[in-house]
C-alpha positions as CSV (number, residue, x, y, z in Angstrom):
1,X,131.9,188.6,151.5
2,X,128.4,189.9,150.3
3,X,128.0,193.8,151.0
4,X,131.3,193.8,152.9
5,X,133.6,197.0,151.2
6,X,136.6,195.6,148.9
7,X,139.7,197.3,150.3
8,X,143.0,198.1,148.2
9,X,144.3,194.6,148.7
10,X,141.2,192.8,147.4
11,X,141.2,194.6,144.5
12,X,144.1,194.8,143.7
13,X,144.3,190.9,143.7
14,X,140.8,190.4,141.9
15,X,142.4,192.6,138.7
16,X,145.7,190.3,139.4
17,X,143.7,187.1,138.9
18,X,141.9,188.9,135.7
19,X,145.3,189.6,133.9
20,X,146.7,186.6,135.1
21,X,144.2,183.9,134.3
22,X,141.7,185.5,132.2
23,X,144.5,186.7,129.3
24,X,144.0,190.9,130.6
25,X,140.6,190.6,129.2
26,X,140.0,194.1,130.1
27,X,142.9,195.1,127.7
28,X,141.1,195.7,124.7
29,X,138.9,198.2,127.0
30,X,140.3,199.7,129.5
31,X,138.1,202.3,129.8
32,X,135.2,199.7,131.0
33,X,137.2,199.4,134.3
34,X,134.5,201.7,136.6
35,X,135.8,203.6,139.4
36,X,139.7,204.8,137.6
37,X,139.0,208.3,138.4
38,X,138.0,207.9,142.6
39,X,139.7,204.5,143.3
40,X,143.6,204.3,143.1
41,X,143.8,200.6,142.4
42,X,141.4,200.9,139.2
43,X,142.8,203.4,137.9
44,X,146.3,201.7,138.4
45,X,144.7,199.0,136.2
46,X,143.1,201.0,133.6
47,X,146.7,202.7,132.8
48,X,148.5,199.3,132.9
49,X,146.3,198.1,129.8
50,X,147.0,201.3,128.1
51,X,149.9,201.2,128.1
52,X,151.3,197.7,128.2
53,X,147.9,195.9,126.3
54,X,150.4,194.3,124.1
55,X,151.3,192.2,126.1
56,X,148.0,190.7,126.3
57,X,146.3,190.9,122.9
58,X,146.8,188.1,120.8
59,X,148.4,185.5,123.0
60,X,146.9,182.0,124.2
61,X,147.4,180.2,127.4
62,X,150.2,177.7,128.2
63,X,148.5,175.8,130.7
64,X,147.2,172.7,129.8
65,X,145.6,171.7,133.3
66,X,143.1,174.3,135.1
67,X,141.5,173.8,138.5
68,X,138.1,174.9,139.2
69,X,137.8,178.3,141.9
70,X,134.0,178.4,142.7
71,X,133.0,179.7,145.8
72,X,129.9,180.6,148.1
73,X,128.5,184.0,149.4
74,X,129.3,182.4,152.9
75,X,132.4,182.9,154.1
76,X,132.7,180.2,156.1
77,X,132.4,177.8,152.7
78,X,134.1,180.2,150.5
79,X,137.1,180.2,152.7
80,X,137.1,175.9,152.7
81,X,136.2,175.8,149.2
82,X,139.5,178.4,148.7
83,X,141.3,176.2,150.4
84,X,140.6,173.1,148.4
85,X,141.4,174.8,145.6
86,X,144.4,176.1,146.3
87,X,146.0,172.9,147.5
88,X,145.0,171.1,144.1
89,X,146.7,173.9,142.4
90,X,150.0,173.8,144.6
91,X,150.3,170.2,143.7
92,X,149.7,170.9,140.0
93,X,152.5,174.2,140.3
94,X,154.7,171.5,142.1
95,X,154.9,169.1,139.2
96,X,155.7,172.3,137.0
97,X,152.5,171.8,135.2
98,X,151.0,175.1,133.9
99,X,147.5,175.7,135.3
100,X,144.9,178.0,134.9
101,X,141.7,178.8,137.6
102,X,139.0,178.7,136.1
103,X,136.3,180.6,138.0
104,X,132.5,180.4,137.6
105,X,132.4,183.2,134.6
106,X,134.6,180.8,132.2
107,X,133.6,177.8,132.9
108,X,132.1,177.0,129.9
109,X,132.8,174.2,127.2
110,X,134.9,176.6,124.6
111,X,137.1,178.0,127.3
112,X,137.5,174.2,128.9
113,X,138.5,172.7,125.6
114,X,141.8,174.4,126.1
115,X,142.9,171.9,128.5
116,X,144.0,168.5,128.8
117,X,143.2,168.2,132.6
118,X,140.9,169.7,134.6
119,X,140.8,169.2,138.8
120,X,137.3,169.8,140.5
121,X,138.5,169.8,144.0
122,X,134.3,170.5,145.2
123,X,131.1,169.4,144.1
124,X,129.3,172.1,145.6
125,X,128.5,175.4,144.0
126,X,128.2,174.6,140.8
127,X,124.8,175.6,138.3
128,X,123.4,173.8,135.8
129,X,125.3,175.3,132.8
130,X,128.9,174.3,134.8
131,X,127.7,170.8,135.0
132,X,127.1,170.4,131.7
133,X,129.8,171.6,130.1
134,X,132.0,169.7,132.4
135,X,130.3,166.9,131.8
136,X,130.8,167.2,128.4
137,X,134.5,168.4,128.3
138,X,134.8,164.5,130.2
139,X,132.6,162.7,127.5
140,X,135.2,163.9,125.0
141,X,138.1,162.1,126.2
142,X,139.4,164.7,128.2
143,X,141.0,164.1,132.2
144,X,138.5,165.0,134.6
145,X,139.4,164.6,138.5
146,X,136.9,165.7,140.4
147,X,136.8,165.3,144.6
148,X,134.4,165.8,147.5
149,X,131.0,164.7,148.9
150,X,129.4,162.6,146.6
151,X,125.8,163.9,148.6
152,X,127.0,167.3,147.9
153,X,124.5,169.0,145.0
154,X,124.2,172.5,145.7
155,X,124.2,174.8,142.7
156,X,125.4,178.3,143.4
157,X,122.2,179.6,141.5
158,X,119.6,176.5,142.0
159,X,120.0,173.3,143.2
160,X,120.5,170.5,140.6
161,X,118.1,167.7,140.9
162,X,121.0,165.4,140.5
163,X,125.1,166.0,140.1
164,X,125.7,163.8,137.3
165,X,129.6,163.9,138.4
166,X,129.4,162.3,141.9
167,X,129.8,159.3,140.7
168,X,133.0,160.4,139.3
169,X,134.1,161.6,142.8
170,X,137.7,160.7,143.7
171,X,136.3,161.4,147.7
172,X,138.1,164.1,149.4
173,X,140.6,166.0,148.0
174,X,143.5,163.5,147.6
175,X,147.2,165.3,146.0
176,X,148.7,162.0,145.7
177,X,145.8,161.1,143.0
178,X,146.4,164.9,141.2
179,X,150.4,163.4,141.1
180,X,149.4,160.3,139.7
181,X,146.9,161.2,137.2
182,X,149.6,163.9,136.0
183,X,152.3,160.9,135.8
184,X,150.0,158.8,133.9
185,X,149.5,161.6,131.2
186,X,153.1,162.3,129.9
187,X,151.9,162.1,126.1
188,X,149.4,164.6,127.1
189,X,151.0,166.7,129.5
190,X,154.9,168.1,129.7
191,X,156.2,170.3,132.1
192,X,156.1,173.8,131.2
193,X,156.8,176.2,134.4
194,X,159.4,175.8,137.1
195,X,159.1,177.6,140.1
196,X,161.7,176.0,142.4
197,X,162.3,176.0,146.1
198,X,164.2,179.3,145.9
199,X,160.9,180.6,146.0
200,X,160.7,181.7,150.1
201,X,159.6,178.4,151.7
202,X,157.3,180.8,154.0
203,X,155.3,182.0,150.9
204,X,155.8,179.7,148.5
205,X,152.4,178.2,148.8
206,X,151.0,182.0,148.2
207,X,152.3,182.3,144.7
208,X,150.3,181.1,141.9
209,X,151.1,181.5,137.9
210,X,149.9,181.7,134.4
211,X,152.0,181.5,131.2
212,X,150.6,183.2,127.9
213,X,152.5,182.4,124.0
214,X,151.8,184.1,120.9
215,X,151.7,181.0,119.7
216,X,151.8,177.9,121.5
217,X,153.9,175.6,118.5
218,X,156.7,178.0,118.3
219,X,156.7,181.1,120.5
220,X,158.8,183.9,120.1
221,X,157.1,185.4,123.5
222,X,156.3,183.9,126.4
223,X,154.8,186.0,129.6
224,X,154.4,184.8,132.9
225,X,152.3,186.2,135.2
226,X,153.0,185.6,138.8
227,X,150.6,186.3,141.8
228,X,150.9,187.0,145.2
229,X,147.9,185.3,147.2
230,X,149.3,186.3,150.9
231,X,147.6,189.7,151.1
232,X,145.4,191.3,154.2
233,X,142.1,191.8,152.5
234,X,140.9,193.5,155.3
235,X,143.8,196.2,155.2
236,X,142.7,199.8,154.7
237,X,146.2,200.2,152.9
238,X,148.2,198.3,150.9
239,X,149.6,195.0,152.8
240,X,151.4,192.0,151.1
241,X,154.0,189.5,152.2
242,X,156.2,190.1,149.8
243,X,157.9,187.2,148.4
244,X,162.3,187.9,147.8
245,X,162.8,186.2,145.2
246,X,161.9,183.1,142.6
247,X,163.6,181.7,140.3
248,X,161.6,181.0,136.7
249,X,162.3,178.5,134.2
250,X,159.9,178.0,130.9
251,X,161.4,175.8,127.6
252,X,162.4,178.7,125.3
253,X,165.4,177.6,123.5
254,X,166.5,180.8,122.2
255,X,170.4,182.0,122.6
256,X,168.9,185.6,122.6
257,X,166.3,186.2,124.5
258,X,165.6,188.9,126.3
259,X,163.8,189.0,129.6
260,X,161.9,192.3,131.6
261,X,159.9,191.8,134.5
262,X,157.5,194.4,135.4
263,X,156.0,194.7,139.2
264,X,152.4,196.3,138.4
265,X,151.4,197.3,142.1
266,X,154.4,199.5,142.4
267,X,154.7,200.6,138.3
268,X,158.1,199.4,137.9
269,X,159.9,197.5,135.2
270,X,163.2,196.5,134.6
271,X,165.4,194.2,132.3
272,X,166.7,191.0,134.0
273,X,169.3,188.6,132.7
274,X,168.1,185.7,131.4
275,X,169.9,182.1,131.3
276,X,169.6,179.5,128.7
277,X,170.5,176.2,129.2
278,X,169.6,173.0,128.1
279,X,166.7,173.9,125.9
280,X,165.2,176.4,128.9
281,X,165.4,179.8,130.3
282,X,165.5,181.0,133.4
283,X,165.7,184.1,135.5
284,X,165.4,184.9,138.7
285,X,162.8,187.1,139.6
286,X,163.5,189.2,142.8
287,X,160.7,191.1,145.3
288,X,157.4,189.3,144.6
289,X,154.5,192.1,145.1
290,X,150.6,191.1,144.3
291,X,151.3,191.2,140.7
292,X,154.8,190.1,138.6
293,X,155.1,189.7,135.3
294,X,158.2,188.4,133.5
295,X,158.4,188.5,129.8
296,X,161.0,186.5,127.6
297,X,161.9,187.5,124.0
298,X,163.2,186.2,121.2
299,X,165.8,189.5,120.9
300,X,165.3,191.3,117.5
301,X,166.9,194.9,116.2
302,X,164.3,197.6,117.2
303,X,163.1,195.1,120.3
304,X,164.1,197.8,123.4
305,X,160.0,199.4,123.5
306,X,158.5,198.1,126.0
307,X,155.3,196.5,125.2
């Protein structure tokens, strides 16, 4: 992907994945994103955080797995490399455990300590500093699965002179071993986000998702973020398989909450019923652009602003 021109698509995804699984880290700033006055996509962006940073500031991940999304400048590897990833984090989504991606930027010991399982699914690509703090974030007691070529030990900035997690290596990327670890860790892990099959069986595998609390003991917010993977990056325009509808289900035992779900790509927003039942809510979220947020509240007087 190196020198090749992003097109809508691509970036529009790439500040999906930023809001998604890195919190809206731009929110605080949104004048740092560059380009909002040539390039549409930025700019849509840049006036999403203005106006709805809110909903970022402040608030924690839910997930309490993350799988790791390194890559390669060739395509050819960053495409199988994709892959792998993506099937370890379908399997996770499956078993309605909350995950994160963490991507070679946050992969770093304060940022992994946040989870209670984290799924390599490739040895390759990773530096020094990655290593380490994996290694590390294992030494503590935490659940490390990590697959692929125990020979493989290229670092995506230098070669490592020996990948002290091979031995760990699980061989190639195995979901039945993901399911198992997962069923092994019920004091440590408890489902937190249902996606269902009424997700379009065509897509289904395209949508990934993040859940944010302001405050992970007792929230009185809780925002999903759902992403559409099944884009044409190549398009000169904007091209997605949309997805027609999911239902989502979070444990939010609150008679009064209130749910909105705002489609960023196409600036719309609108409130949603929301269902709770048996210590959950749920909603079904309708026509799944790149970008779908759903936000449930605990409904107070004063609560219709959005934000």
């Amino acid at each position: 992907m190196s020198g090749r021109k992003m097109g809508p698509n691509s970036i529009l995804l790439m500040h999906a994945q930023k809001a998604a699984f890195g919190g809206g880290n731009l929110a605080a700033e949104p004048a740092s994103i560059r380009g909002a006055e040539t390039i549409p996509q930025q700019r849509l962006y840049q006036e999403h955080y203005e106006r709805l940073g809110d909903l970022y500031r402040e608030m924690t991940t839910w997930s309490q797995a993350a799988v790791g999304f390194f890559g390669s400048d060739d395509p050819k590897d960053a495409a199988e490399y994709q892959a792998k990833a993506h099937a370890a984090y379908d399997v996770l989504l499956g078993l309605h455990v909350a995950t994160d991606i963490v991507t070679p930027g946050v992969c770093t010991l304060e940022k992994l300590s946040r989870y209670e399982l984290v799924v390599l699914p490739d040895l390759r690509f990773l530096t020094d500093e990655h290593l380490d703090a994996l290694r590390i974030f294992h030494a503590g007691g935490r659940r490390l699965l990590v697959f692929g070529d125990r020979e493989d030990c290229t670092g995506q900035v230098r070669e490592t002179s020996e990948n002290p997690l091979a031995r760990l290596s699980e061989g190639p990327l195995d979901p039945e071993i993901i399911r198992r670890t997962v069923a092994d860790m019920t004091d440590e892990i408890r489902p937190l986000l249902h996606l269902p099959a009424s997700v379009d069986r065509k897509h289904a595998v395209a949508i990934k998702a993040a859940a944010w609390v302001d405050d992970p003991a007792g929230p009185s917010r809780v925002i999903v973020h759902l992403v559409n993977f099944n884009v044409d990056p190549e398009a000169d325009e904007y091209r997605v398989a949309r997805v027609k509808a999911g239902l989502v289900t979070v444990p939010f035992p609150d008679s009064d909450t209130t749910c909105r779900v705002i489609r960023v790509d196409d600036r719309r927003e609108e409130r949603v019923s929301a269902v709770v039942d048996d210590d959950h809510v749920r909603t079904e979220v309708t026509d799944l652009g790149i970008h779908t947020i759903v936000v449930f509240k605990r409904d107070h007087p004063g609560d219709d602003a959005i934000g």
